[in-house]
C-alpha positions in Angstrom: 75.2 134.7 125.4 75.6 133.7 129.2 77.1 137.1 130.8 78.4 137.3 134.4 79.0 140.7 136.2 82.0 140.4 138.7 82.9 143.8 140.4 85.8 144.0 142.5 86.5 145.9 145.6 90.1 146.7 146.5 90.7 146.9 150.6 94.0 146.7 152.5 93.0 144.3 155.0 90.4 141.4 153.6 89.2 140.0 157.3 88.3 143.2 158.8 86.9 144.4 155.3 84.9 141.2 154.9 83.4 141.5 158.3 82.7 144.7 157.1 80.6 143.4 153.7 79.1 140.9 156.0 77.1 143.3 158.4 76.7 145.8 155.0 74.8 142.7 152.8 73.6 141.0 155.8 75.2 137.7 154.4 78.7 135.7 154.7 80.4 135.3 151.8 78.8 132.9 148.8 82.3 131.7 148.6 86.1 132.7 149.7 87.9 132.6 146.6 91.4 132.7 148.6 92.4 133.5 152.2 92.8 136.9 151.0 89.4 137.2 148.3 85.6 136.9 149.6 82.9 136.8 146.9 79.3 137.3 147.2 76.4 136.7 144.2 74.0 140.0 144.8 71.7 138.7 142.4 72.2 136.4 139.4 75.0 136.4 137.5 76.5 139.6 139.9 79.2 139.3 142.2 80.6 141.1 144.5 83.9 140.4 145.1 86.5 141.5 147.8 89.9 141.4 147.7 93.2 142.4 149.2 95.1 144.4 147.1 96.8 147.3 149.5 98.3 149.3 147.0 94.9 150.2 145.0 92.5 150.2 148.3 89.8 152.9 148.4 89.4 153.7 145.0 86.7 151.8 144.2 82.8 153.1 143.5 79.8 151.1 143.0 76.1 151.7 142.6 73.4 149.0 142.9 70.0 149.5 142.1 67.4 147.8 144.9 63.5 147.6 145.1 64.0 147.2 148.7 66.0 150.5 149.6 64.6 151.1 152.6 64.5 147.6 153.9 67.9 147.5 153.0 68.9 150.3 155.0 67.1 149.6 157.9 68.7 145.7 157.7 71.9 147.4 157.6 71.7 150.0 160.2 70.2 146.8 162.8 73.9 145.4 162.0 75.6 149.0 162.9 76.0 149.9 158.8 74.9 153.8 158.5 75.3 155.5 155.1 77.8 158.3 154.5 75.3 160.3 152.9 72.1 160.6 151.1 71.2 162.0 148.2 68.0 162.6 146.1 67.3 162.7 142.2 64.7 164.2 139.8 62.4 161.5 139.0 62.0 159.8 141.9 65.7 158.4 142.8 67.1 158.2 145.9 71.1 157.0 146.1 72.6 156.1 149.6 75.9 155.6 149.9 78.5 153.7 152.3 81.8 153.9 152.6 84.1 150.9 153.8 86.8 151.2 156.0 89.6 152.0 153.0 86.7 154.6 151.4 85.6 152.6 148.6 81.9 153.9 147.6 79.1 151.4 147.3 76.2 153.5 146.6 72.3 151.9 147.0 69.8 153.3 144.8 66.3 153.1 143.9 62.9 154.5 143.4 61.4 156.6 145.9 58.2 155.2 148.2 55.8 156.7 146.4 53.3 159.4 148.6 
């Protein structure tokens, strides 16, 4: 069964929120759906997708789970992208999370660098 994972960020205002996903994934859009819905493909088969819809902006809360968290984060702080906060797991976890201009949540997760 072919399966394809589209999550869908709500914003009130899709060019300043797209500029926004661009310095955050480092990345223009795969492709611009509409003039008013930006899509990018994280990895295969998941999308991220961005789209104006003013009435249900800043609800929205994902987590994606990276090998790479600290390259990530250092990528996106070179682009002026800091996270809202960090926080730290039993086991080894370690979830950063954003916040775009309307206050959706797009958390970063992923093992700790092992000592």
């Amino acid at each position: 069964m072919a399966l394809d994972l589209f999550v869908t960020m709500h914003v009130r205002d899709h060019d300043p929120a797209r500029d926004w996903y661009v310095r955050l994934l480092g990345s223009d859009p795969t492709f611009v759906a509409t003039p008013t819905e930006s899509v990018w493909e994280l990895a295969e088969h998941r999308w991220l997708v961005v789209e104006q819809v003013p009435e249900l902006a800043g609800h929205g809360v994902v987590t994606v789970f990276r090998d790479d968290v600290d390259a990530f984060l250092a990528a996106a702080s070179g682009r002026g992208i800091e996270p809202d906060r960090r926080e730290t797991y039993d086991g080894g976890v370690v979830k950063t999370v954003f916040r775009d201009p309307d206050g959706n949540e797009i958390g970063l997760s992923g093992a700790l660098p092992s000592s």
